[in-house]
MDTraj code that builds the backbone (N, CA, C; nanometers):
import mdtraj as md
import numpy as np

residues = "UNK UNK UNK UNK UNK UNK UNK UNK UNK UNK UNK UNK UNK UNK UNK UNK UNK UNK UNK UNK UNK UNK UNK UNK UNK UNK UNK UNK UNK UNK UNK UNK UNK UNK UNK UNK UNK UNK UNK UNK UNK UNK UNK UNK UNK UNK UNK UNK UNK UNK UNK UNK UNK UNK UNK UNK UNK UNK UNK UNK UNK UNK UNK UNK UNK UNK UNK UNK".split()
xyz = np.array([
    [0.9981, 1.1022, -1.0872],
    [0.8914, 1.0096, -1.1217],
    [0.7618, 1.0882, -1.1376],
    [0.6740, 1.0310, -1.2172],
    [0.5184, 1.1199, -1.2385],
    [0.4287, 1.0229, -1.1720],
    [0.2997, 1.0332, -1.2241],
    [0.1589, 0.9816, -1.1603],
    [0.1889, 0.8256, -1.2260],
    [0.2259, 0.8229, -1.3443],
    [0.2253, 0.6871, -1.3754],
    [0.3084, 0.6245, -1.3133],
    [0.4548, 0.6862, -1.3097],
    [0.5309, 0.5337, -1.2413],
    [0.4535, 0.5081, -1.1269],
    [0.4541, 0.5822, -1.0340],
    [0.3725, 0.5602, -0.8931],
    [0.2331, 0.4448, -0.9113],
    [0.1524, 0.4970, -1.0170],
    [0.0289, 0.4307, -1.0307],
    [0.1205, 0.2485, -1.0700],
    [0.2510, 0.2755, -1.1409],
    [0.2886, 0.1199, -1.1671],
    [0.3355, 0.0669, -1.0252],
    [0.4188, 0.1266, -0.9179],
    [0.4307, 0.0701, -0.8395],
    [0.3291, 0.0267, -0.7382],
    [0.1962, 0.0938, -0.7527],
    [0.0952, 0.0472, -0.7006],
    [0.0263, -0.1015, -0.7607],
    [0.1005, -0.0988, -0.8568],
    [-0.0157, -0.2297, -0.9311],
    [0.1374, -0.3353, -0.9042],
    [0.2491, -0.3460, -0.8550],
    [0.3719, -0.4257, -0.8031],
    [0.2891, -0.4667, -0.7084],
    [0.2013, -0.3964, -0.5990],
    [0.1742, -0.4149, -0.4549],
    [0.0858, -0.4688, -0.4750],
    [-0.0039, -0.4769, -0.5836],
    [-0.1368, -0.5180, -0.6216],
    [-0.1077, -0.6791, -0.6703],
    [0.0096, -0.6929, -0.7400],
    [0.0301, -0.8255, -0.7838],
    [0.1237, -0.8935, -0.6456],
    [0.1905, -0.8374, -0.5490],
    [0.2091, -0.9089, -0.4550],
    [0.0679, -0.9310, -0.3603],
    [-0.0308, -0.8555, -0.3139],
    [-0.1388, -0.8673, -0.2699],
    [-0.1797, -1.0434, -0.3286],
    [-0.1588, -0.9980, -0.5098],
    [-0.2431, -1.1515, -0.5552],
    [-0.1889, -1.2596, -0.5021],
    [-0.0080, -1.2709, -0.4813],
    [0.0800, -1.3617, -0.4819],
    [0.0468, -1.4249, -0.3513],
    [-0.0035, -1.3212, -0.2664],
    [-0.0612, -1.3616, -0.1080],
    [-0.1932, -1.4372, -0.1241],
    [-0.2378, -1.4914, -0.2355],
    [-0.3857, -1.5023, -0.2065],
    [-0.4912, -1.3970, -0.1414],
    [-0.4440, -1.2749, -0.1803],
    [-0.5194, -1.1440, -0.1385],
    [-0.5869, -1.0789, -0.2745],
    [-0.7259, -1.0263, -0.2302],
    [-0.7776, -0.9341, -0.4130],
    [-0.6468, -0.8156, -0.4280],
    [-0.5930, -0.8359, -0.5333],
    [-0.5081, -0.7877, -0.5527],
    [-0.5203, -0.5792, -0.5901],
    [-0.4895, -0.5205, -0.4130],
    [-0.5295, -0.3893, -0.4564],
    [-0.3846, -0.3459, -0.3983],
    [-0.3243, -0.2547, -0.4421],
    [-0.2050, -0.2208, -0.3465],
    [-0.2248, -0.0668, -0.3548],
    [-0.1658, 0.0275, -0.2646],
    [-0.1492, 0.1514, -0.2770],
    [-0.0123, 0.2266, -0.2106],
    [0.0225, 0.3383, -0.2534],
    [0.0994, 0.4410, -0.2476],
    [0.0956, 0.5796, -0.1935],
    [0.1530, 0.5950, -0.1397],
    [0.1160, 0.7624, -0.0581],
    [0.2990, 0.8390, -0.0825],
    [0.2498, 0.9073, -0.1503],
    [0.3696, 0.9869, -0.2077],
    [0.3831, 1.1581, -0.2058],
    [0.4494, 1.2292, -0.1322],
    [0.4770, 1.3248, -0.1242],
    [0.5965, 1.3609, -0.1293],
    [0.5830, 1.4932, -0.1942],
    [0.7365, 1.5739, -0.2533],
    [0.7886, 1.4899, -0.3098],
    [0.7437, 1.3619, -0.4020],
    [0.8578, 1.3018, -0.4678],
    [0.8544, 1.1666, -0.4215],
    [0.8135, 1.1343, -0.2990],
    [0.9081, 1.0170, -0.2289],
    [0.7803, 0.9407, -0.1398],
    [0.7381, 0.7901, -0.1764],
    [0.6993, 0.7424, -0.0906],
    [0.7026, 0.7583, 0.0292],
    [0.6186, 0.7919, 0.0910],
    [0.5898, 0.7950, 0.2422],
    [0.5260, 0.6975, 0.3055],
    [0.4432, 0.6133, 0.2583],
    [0.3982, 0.4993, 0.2869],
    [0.3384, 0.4177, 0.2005],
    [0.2984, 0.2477, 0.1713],
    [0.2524, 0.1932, 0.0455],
    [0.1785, 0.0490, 0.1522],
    [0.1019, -0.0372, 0.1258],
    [0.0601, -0.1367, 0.1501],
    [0.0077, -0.2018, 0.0761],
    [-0.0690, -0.2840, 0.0600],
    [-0.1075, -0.4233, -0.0379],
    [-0.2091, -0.4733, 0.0341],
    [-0.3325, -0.5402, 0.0051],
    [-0.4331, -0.5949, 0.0704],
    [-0.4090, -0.7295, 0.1438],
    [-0.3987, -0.7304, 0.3092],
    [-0.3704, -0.8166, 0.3245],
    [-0.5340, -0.9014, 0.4847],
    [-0.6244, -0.8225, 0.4217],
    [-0.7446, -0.8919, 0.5263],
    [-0.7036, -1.0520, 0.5583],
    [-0.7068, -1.1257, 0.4615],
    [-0.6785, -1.2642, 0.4468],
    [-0.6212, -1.3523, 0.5338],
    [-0.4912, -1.2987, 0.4870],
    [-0.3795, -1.3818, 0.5723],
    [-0.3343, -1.3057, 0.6932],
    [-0.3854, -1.2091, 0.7485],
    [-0.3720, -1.1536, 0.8890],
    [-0.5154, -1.1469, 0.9972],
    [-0.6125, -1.2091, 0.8901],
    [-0.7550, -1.1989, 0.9532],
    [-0.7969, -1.0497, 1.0294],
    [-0.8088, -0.9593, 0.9502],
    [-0.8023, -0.8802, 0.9895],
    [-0.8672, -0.7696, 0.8923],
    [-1.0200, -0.7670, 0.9228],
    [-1.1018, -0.7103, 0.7779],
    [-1.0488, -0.5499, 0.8047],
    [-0.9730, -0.4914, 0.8597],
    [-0.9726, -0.3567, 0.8017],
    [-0.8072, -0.3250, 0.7428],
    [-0.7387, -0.4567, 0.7033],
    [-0.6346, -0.4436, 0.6683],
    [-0.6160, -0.4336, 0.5098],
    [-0.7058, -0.3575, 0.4890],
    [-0.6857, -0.2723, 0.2742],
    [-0.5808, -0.1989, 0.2671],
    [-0.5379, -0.2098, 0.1305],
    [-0.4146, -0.1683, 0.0872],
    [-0.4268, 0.0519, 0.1200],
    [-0.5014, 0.0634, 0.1378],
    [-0.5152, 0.1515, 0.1518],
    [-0.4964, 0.1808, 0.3188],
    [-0.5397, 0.1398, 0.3940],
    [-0.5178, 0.1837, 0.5872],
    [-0.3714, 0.0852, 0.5984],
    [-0.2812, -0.0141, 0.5185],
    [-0.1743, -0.0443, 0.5345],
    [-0.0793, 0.0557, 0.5226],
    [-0.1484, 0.1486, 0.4095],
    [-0.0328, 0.2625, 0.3503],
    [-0.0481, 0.3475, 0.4360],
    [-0.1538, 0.4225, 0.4961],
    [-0.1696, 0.5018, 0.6037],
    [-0.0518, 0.4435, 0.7127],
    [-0.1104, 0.3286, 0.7403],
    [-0.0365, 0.3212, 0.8783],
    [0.1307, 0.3282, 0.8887],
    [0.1431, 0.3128, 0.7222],
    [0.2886, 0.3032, 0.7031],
    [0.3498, 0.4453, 0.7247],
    [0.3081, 0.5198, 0.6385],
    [0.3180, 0.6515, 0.6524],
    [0.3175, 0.7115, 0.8258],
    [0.1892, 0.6979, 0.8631],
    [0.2177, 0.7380, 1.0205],
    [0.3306, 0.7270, 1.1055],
    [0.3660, 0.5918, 1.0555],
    [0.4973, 0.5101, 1.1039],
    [0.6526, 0.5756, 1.0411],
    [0.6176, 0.5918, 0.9172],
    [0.7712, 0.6459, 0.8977],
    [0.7567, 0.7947, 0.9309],
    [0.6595, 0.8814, 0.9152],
    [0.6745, 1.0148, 0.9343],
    [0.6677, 1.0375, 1.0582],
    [0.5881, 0.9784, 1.1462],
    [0.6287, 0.9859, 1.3013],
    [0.5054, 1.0378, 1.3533],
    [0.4151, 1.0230, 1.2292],
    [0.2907, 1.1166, 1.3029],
    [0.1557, 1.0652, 1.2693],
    [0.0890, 1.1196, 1.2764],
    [-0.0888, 1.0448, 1.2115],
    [-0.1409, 1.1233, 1.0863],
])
top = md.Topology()
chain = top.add_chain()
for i, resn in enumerate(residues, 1):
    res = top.add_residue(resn, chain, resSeq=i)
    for name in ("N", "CA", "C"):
        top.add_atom(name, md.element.get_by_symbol(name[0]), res)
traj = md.Trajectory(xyz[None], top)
C-alpha cells in the first residue's frame, strides 16, 4: 500500500466519525507497512474533549505495540 491508500482509509474513519454524529476526522499511524494504530473523532459521544482522531490512534498504537 502507498500514502494514498492509507490517506483513503483515513477518510473510512472520517466518514464513520460522521456516521457517529462526530466532525468527521479519522487518522492512521502506519509503520513498515502495517497499521499500528487508527481512531476517528469521537469527543461527542464519549464526552470526552481530548478524544480526536488523532490521540485515539495514539492510544491505539500504545495499546497494540505494548508501549507509549
Amino acid at each position: 500500500m502507498n500514502d494514498t491508500d492509507w490517506m483513503r482509509h483515513a477518510l473510512v474513519l472520517a466518514a464513520r466519525a460522521e456516521s457517529e454524529g462526530e466532525v468527521p476526522v479519522g487518522a492512521a499511524l502506519v509503520r513498515d507497512g502495517e497499521i499500528i494504530g487508527e481512531g476517528w473523532n469521537r469527543p461527542i459521544g464519549t464526552h470526552d474533549p481530548s478524544a480526536h482522531a488523532e490521540m485515539l490512534a495514539l492510544r491505539d498504537a500504545a495499546r497494540r505495540v505494548g508501549n507509549y
